[in-house]
VMD Tcl script that draws the C-alpha trace (Angstrom):
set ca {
  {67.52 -31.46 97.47}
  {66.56 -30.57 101.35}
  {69.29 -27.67 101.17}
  {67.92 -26.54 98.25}
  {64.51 -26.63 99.17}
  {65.33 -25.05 102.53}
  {67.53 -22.51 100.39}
  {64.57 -20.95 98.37}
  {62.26 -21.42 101.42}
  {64.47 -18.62 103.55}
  {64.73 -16.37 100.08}
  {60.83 -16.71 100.06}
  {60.74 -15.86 103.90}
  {63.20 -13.45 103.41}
  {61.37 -11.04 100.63}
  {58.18 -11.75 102.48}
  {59.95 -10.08 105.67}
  {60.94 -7.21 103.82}
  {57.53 -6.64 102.27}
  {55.99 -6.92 105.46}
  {58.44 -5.01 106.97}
  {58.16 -1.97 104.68}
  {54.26 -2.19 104.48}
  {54.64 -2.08 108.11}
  {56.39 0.95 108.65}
  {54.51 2.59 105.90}
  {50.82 1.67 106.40}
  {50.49 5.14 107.70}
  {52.30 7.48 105.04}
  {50.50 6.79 101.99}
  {49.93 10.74 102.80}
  {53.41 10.85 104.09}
  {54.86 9.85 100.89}
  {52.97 13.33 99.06}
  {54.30 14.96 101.87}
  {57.60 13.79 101.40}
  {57.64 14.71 97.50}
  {56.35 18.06 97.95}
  {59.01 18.90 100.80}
  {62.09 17.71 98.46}
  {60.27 19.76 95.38}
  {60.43 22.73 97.40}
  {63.62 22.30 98.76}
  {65.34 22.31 95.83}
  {65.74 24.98 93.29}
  {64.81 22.98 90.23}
  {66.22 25.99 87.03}
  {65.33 23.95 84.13}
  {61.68 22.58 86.07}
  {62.03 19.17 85.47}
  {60.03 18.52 88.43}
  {57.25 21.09 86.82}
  {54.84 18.22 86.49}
  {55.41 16.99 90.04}
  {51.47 18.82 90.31}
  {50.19 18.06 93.67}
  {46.68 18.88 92.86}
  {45.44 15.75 91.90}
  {44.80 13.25 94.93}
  {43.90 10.39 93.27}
  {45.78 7.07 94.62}
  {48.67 6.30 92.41}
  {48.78 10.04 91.26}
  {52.40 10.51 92.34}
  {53.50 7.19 90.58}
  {53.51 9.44 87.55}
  {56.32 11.70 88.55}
  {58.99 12.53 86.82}
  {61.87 10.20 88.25}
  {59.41 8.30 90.97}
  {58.66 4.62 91.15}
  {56.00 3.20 92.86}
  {55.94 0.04 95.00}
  {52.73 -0.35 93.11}
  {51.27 1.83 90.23}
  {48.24 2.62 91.95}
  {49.41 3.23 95.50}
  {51.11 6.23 96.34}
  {54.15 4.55 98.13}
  {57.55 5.32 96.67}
  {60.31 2.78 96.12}
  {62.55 4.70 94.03}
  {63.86 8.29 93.44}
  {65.87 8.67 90.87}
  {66.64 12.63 89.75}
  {69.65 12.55 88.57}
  {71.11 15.04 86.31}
  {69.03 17.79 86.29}
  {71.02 20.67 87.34}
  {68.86 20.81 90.96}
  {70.68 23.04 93.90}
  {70.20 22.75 97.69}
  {71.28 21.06 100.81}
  {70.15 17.35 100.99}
  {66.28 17.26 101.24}
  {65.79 16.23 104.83}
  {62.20 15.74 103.39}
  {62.96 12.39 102.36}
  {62.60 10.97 106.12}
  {58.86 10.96 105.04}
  {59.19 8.77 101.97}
  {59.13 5.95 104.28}
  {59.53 2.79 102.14}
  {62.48 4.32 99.76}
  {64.45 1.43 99.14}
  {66.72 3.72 95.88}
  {68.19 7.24 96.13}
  {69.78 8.53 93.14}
  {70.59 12.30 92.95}
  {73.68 12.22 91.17}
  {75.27 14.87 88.83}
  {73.45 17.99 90.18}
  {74.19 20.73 92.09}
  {73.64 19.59 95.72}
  {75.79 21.64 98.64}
  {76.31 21.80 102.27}
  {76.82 18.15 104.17}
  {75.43 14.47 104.38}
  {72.96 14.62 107.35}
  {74.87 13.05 110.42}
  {71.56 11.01 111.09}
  {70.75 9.84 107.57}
  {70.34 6.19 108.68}
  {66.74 8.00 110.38}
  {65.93 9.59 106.84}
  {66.83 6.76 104.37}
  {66.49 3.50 106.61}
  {66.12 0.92 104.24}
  {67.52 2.51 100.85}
  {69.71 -0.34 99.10}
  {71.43 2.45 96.75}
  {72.53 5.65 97.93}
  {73.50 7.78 94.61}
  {74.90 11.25 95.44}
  {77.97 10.77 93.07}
  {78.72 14.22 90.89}
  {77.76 17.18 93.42}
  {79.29 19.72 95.61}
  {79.22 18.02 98.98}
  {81.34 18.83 101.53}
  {82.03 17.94 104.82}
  {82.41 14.54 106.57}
  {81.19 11.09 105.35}
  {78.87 10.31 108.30}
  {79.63 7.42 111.05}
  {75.67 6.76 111.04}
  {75.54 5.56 107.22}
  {76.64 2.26 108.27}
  {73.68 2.02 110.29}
  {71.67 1.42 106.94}
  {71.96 -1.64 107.21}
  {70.27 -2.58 103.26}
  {72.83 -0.76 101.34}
  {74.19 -2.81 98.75}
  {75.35 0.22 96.44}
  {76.81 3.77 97.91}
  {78.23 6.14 95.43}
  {79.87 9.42 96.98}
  {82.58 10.03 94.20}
  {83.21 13.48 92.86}
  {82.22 15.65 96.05}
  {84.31 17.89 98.16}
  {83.80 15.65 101.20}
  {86.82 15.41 103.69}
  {87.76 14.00 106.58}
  {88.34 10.20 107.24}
  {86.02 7.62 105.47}
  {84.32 5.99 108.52}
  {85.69 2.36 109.45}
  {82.43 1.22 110.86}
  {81.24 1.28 106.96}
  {83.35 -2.07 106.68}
  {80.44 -3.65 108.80}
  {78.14 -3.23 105.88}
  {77.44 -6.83 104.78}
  {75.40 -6.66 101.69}
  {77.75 -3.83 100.36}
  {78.26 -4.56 96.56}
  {79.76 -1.03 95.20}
  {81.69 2.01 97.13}
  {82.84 4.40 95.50}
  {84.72 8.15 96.81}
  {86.85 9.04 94.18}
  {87.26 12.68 93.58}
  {87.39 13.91 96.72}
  {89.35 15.41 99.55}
  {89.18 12.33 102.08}
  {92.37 11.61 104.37}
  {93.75 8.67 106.40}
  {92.83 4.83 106.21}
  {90.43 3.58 104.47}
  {87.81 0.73 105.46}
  {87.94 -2.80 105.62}
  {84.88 -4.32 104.16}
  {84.32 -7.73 104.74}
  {82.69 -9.57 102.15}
  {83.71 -6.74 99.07}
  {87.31 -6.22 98.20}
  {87.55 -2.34 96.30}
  {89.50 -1.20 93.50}
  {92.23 1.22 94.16}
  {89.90 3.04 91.39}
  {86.95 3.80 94.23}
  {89.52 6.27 96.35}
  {91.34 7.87 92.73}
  {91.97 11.10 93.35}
  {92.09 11.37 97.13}
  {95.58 12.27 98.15}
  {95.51 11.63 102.12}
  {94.11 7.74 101.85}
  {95.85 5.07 102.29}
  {95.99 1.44 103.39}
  {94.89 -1.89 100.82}
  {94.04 -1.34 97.84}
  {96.13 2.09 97.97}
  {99.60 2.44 99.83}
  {100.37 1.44 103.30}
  {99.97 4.11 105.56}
  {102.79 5.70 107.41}
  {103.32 6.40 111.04}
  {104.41 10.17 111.54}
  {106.27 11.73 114.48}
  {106.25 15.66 114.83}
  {109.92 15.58 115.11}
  {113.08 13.88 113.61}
  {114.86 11.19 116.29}
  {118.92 10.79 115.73}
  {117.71 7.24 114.94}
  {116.04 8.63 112.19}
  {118.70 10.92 110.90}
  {121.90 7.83 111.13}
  {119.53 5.72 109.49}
  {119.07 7.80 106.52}
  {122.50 8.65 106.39}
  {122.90 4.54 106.20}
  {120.11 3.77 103.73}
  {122.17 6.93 101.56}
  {124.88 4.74 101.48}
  {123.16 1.66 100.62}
  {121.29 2.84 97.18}
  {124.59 4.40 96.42}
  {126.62 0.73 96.75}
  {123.85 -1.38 95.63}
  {121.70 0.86 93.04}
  {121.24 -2.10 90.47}
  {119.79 -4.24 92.84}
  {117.30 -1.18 94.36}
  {116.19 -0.20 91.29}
  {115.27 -4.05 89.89}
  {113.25 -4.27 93.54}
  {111.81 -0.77 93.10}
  {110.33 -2.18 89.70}
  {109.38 -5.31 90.76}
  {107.19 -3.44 93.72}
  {106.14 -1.19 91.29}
  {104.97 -3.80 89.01}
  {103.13 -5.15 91.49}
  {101.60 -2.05 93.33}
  {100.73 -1.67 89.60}
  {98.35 -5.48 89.66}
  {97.25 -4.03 92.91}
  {95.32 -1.04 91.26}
  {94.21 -3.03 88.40}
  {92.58 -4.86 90.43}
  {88.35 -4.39 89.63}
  {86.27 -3.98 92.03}
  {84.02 -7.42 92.75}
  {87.07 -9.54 90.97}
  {87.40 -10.91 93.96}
  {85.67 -14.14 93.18}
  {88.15 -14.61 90.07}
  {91.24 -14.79 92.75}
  {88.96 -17.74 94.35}
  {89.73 -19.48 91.27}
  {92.97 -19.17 90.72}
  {94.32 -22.30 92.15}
  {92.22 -23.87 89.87}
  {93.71 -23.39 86.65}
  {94.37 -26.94 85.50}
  {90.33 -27.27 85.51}
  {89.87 -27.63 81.80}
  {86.82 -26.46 79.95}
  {83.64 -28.51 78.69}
  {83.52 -27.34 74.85}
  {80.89 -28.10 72.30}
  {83.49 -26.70 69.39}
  {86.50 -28.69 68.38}
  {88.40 -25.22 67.21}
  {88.87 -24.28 71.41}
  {88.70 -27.60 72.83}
  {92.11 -27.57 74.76}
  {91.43 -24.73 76.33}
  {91.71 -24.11 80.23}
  {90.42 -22.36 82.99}
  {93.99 -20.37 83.17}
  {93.31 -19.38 79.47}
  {90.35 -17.89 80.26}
  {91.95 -16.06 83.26}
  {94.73 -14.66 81.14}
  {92.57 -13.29 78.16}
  {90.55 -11.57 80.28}
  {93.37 -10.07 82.23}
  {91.72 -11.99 85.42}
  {88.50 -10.99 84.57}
  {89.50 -7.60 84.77}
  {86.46 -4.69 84.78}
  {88.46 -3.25 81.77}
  {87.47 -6.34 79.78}
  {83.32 -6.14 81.00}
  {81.43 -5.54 78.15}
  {77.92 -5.79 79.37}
  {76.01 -7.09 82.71}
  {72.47 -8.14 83.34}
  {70.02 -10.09 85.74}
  {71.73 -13.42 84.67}
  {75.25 -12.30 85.11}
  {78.61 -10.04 83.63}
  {79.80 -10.76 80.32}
  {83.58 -10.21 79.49}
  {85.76 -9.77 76.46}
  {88.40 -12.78 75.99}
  {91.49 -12.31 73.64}
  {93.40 -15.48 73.31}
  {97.08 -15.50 72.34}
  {96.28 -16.84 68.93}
  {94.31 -13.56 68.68}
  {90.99 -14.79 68.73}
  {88.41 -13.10 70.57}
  {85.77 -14.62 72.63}
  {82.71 -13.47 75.27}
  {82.85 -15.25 78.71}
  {79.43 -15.27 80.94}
  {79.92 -15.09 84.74}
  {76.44 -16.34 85.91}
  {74.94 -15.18 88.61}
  {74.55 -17.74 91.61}
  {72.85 -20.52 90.71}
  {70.61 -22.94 93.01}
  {72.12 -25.94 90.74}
  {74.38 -28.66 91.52}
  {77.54 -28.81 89.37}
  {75.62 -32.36 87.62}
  {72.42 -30.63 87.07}
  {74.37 -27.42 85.68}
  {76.03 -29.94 83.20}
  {73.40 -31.56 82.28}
  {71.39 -28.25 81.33}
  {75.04 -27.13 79.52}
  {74.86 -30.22 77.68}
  {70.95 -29.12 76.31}
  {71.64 -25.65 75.72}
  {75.27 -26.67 73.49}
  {73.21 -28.63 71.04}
  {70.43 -25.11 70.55}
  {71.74 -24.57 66.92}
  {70.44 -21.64 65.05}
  {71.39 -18.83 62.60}
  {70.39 -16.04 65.05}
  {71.90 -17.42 67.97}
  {74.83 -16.37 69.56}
  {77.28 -19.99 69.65}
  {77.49 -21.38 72.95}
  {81.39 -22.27 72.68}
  {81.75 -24.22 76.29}
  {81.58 -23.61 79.54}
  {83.39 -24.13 82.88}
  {82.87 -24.93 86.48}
  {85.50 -23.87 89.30}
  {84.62 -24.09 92.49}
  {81.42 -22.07 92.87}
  {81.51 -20.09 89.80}
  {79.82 -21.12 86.51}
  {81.58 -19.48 83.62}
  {80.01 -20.04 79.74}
  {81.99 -19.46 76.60}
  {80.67 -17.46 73.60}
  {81.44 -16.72 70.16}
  {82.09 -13.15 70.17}
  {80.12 -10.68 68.44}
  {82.42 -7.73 67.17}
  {79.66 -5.19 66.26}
  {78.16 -5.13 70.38}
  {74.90 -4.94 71.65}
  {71.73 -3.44 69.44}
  {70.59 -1.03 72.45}
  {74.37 0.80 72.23}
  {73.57 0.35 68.38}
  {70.02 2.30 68.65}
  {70.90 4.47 71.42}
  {73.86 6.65 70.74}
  {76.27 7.87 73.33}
  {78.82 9.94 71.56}
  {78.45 12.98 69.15}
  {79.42 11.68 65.42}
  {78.38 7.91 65.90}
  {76.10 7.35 62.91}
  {72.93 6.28 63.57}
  {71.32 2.81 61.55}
  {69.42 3.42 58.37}
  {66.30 1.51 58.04}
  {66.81 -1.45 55.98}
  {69.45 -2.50 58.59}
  {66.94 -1.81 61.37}
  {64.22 -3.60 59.38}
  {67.16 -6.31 58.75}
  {67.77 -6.99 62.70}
  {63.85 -7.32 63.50}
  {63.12 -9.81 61.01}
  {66.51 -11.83 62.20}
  {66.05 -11.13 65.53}
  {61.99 -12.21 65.48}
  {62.97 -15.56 63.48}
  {65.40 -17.11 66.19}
  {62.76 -16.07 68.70}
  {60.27 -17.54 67.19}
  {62.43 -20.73 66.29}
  {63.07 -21.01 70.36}
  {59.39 -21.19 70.61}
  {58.38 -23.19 68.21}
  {60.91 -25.40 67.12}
  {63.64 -25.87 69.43}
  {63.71 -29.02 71.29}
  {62.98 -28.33 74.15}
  {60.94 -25.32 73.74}
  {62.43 -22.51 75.20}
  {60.89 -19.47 76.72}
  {63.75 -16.25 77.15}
  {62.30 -14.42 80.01}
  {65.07 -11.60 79.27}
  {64.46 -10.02 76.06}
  {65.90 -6.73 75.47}
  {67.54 -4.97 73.05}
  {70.62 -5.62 75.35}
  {70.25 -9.59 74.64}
  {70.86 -8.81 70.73}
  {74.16 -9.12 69.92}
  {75.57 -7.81 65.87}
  {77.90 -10.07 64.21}
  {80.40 -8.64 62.08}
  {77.96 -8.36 59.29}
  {75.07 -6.70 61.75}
  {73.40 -10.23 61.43}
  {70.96 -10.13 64.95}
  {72.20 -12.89 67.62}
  {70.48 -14.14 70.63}
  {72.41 -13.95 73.88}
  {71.14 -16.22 77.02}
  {68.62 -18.02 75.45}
  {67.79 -20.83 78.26}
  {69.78 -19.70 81.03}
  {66.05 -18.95 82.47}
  {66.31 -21.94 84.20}
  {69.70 -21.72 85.07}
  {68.21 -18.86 86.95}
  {66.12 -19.22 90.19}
  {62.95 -17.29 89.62}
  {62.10 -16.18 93.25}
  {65.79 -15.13 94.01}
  {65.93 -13.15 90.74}
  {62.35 -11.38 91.41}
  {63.36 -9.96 95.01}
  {66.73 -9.51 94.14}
  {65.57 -6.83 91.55}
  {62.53 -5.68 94.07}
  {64.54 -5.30 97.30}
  {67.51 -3.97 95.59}
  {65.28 -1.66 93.79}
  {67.23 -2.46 90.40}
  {64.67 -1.32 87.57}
  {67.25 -1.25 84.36}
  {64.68 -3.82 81.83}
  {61.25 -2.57 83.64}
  {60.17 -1.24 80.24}
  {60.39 -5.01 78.88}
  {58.28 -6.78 81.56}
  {54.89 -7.73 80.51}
  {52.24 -6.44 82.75}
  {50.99 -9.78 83.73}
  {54.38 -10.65 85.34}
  {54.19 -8.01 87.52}
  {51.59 -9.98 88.98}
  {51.57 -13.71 88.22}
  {55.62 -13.97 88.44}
  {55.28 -16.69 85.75}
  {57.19 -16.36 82.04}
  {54.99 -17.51 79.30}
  {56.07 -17.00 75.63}
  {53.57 -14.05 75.10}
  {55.57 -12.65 77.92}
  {58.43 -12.87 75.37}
  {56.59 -11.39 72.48}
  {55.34 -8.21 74.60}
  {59.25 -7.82 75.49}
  {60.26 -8.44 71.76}
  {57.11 -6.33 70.93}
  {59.29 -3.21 72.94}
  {62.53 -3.92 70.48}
  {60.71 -3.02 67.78}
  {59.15 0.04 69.18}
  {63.00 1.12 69.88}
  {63.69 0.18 66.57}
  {61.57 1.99 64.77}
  {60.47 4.86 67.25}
  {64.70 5.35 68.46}
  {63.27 5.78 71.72}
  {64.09 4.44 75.30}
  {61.90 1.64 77.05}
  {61.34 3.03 80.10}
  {62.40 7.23 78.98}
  {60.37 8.69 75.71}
  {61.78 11.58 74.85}
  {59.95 12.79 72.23}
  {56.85 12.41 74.38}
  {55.08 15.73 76.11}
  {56.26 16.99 79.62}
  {53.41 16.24 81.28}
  {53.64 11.67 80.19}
  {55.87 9.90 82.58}
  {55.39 6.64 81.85}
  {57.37 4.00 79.63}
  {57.92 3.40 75.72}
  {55.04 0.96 75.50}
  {52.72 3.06 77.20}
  {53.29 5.64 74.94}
  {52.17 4.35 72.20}
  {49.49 3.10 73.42}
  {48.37 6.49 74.01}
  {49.34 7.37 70.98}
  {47.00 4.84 69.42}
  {44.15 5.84 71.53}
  {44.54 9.34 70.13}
  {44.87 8.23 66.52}
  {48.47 9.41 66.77}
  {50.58 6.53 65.79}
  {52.43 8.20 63.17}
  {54.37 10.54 64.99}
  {55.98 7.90 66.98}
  {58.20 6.94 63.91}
  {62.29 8.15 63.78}
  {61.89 11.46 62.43}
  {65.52 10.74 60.54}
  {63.86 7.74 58.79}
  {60.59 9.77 57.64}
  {60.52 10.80 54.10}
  {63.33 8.29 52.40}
  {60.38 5.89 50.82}
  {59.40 3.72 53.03}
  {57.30 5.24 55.47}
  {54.78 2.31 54.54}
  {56.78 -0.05 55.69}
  {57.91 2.22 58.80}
  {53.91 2.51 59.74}
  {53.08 -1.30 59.13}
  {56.02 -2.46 61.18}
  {55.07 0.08 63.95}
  {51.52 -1.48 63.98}
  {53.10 -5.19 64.73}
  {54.91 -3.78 67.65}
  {51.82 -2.39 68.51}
  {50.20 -5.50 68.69}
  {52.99 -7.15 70.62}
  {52.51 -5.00 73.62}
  {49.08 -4.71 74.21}
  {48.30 -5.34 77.46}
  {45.69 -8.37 77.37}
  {48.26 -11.19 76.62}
  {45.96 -13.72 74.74}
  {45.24 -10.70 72.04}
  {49.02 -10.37 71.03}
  {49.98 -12.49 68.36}
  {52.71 -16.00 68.97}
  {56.36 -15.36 67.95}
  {55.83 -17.42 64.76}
  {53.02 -14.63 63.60}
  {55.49 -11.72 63.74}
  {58.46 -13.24 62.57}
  {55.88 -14.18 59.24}
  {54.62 -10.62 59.25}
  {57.73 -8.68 59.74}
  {58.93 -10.97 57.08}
  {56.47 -10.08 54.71}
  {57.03 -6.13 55.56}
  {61.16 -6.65 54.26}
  {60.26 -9.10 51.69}
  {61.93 -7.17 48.68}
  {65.18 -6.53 50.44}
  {65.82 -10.25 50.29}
  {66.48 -10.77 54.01}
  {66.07 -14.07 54.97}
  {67.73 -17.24 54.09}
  {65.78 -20.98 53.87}
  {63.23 -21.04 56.31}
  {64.29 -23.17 59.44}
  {60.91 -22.09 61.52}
  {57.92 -24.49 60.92}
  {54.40 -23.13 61.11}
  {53.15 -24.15 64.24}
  {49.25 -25.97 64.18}
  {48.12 -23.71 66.45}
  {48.79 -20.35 64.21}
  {46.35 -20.61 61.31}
  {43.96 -18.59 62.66}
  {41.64 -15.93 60.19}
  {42.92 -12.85 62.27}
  {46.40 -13.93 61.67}
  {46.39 -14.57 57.99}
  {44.20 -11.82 56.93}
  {46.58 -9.37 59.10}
  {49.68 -11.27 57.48}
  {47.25 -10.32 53.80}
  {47.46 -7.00 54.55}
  {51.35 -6.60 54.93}
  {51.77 -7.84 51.89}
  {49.00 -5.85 50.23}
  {51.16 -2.48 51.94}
  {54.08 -3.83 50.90}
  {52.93 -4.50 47.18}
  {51.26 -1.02 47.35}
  {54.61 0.41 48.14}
}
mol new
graphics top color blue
foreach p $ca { graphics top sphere $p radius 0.5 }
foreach p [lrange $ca 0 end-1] q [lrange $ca 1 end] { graphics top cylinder $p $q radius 0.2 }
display resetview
């Protein structure tokens, strides 16, 4: 308990340090930071002006916070964290300008246009950046010694340049390194040793002069041929002719395994850890898997390969798992824990007996060694954001009785977490990520309770030193700044699902919104509101198919799930009832399994719930 206590004592100390650490260097360029925007603005020829609204003009505090592609350290202080500008066709040499955005802690400038070299002293221009993004360009030149001197980088990402040269050893030293990648390149000779990170043969593909683990072993060279060299190739001629058989069965078997080599993901590292361990049988909660073992898992996920990762988040990866028998299952990695293997147990033990429709089964789970592993049921139909948000031309997008469908599901095992599960249990992580489809697009709840499996202050700084912002458009205001989860924080998270469900837009990227509004789904409609408006949030390829009632009325409980006072946004309970009212003649829902709670009779509730039906009945 003193470790532990100790443990989240130094993590504590640790993001105070940084905090006080980038305030300090900082306290002076609140003007430095403008200074810094306008000098990468004008460095860069910008042909399609996405950084048109970048308008200097106003010098209100907070002003730049609006930017296209800018985060703010906070919303009304003009300190960036993050710059993220990443395909938009910009040209230029890297903006030196960026030495002035003093507390950058996240560079992304990926898939432009960007020429000439990486600045041989960018440790002095991006000091404490944790990602360094400038994948997808036309650099050239060398990979400079001095980027190892920034010493925060957990993610660099130089792939698909024209650098050359050697990759710099010293970058081996980097000990929070998490991702590297230089594929697509022109690099030559070894490549580094990192210490705590073992990479994928996949982050130097496509660079024909590297060499050295994961890749081949590199070769000593001589500039000319010894007799030594010459008899002992007349020799080994002789020997593949006499023994060819055997060569060939040890070429293949080196092959084979140069072959696992390669495979090898990048951060599977831990999985090798674990291999010694396969005996370690699982703890399962269904009898159909209960003999399984820890070398099952390993083998249907190919070792947890990255080929079998189908999604990742702030509590951990989840992989695909195809057992011989041909059933497929989802394995959790969780994140590192601040649990003892009997206190992770005994929360496994709570969580396998949270039974619900709309939940996705918690199968089992495993412990080996330091890793925590939980078994799903698996969900062949994926997530609802890849569902809403369509990545390849032809994919059909969802008509709206399905989306209607998945937010009355969806809102019912939410609001049976918090109000009749026992114990009550707040999510903390809802996003349309967290939503899994079942075969029959039924809506399923992925890592419901693993809030507490979570430690709250390590999560927080991990995501505000790293300057990871994926789920910003979910977090309730009031989070921001209290760092407590409460379950209206759930329903203003929730309250964004159904904004993307009926709007098709991103949480934290609007595109249907005018070039001059910057800021996230939420706060978009809430202008919209202001401006009487609300209307032209809705789909436009759901407008105008008889239902645009229904489209408005379910708009309007989003719109009450996200306001920004929390005690004015209704409980889960009250928009599970209202969105069930909205899809009452589709025949959605099955017997009730959500009680009404005592506290939920209120008049603004019922006569809101009054008028649903009235719409609906109207209809």
């Amino acid at each position: 308990m003193n470790m532990e206590m100790n443990s989240r004592a130094l993590t504590v100390l640790f993001g105070g340090f940084m905090w006080l650490l980038l305030s300090c260097s900082s306290s002076y360029g609140l003007q430095s930071d403008i200074d810094c925007l306008k000098s990468l603005k004008g460095s860069l020829e910008d042909p399609f002006n996405y950084l048109g609204s970048w308008n200097f003009d106003n010098t209100t505090e907070g002003s730049i916070c609006k930017f296209t592609g800018i985060d703010c350290w906070h919303p009304d202080e003009n300190k960036v964290l993050n710059i993220r500008l990443s395909d938009m066709a910009l040209k230029g040499g890297f903006p030196l300008g960026l030495q002035n955005c003093t507390a950058l802690t996240g560079l992304d400038l990926s898939s432009n246009k960007l020429n000439g070299t990486i600045p041989s002293n960018i440790s002095n221009i991006t000091k404490f950046v944790t990602s360094f993004d400038l994948s997808s360009n036309n650099l050239s030149g060398g990979i400079p010694k001095d980027l190892a001197n920034c010493s925060y980088l957990n993610i660099i990402k130089l792939d698909s340049n024209q650098l050359t040269g050697q990759i710099p050893a010293e970058l081996g030293l980097l000990a929070r390194i998490k991702t590297f990648s230089v594929a697509n390149n022109l690099l030559s000779g070894p490549v580094p040793r990192f210490s705590n990170l073992q990479i994928s043969a996949d982050s130097y593909a496509n660079n024909s002069g590297l060499c050295g683990t994961p890749l081949p072993n590199c070769q000593a060279t001589s500039k000319k041929t010894s007799p030594g060299v010459i008899i002992g190739a007349a020799i080994a001629g002789l020997t593949i002719t006499a023994l060819g058989v055997g060569i060939g069965m040890i070429l293949f078997s080196r092959r084979v395994s140069k072959k696992k080599k390669e495979d090898d993901p990048e951060g599977n590292k831990w999985a090798k850890s674990i291999k010694g361990a396969k005996g370690i049988k699982l703890s399962m909660f269904e009898k159909s898997v209960s003999k399984m073992r820890l070398g099952d898992l390993m083998k249907a996920t190919n070792n947890f390969s990255k080929d079998h990762i189908i999604g990742s988040g702030s509590t951990g990866t989840m992989y695909r798992a195809v057992l011989e028998d041909g059933t497929s299952l989802m394995v959790k990695r969780l994140q590192d824990t601040q649990h003892s293997e009997k206190e992770f147990a005994s929360e496994m033990a709570t969580l396998g007996n949270v039974k619900n429709r709309n939940l996705v089964p918690l199968l089992g789970f495993c412990v080996a060694k330091k890793e925590r592993l939980l078994v799903y049921k698996h969900m062949p139909n994926g997530t609802l954001h890849d569902r809403l948000h369509l990545v390849n031309e032809g994919d059909k997008s969802m008509d709206w009785p399905l989306r209607l469908k998945i937010g009355i599901g969806a809102a019912k095992g939410f609001a049976w977490l918090h109000h009749n599960c026992n114990p009550r249990i707040i999510h903390r992580n809802i996003s349309s990520k967290c939503i899994l489809l079942d075969v029959d697009f039924e809506p399923k709840i992925s890592d419901f309770g693993l809030a507490r499996l979570m430690n709250p202050v390590d999560t927080h700084l991990s995501t505000f030193v790293n300057g990871e912002f994926g789920d910003l458009g979910y977090v309730a205001p009031e989070y921001a700044r209290t760092l407590v989860a409460t379950p209206k924080g759930d329903v203003y998270s929730f309250g964004v699902v159904l904004l993307e469900l009926v709007t098709g837009e991103r949480p934290t990227y609007v595109a249907k919104a005018s070039d001059s509004f910057k800021g996230s789904l939420a706060e978009w409609i809430t202008e919209l509101s202001s401006n009487s408006q609300l209307q032209d949030a809705i789909d436009n390829s759901l407008v105008g198919k008889g239902c645009d009632a229904e489209l408005f009325q379910f708009l309007k409980v989003a719109c009450n799930c996200v306001v920004p006072a929390h005690k004015e946004r209704p409980t889960m309970f009250e928009v599970y009832q209202l969105l069930r009212a909205i899809g009452e003649r589709y025949n959605f829902t099955t017997d009730d399994e959500i009680l009404m709670p005592s506290d939920s009779s209120n008049a603004d509730f019922i006569e809101e719930l009054i008028v649903a039906r009235e719409v609906k009945a109207n209809h």
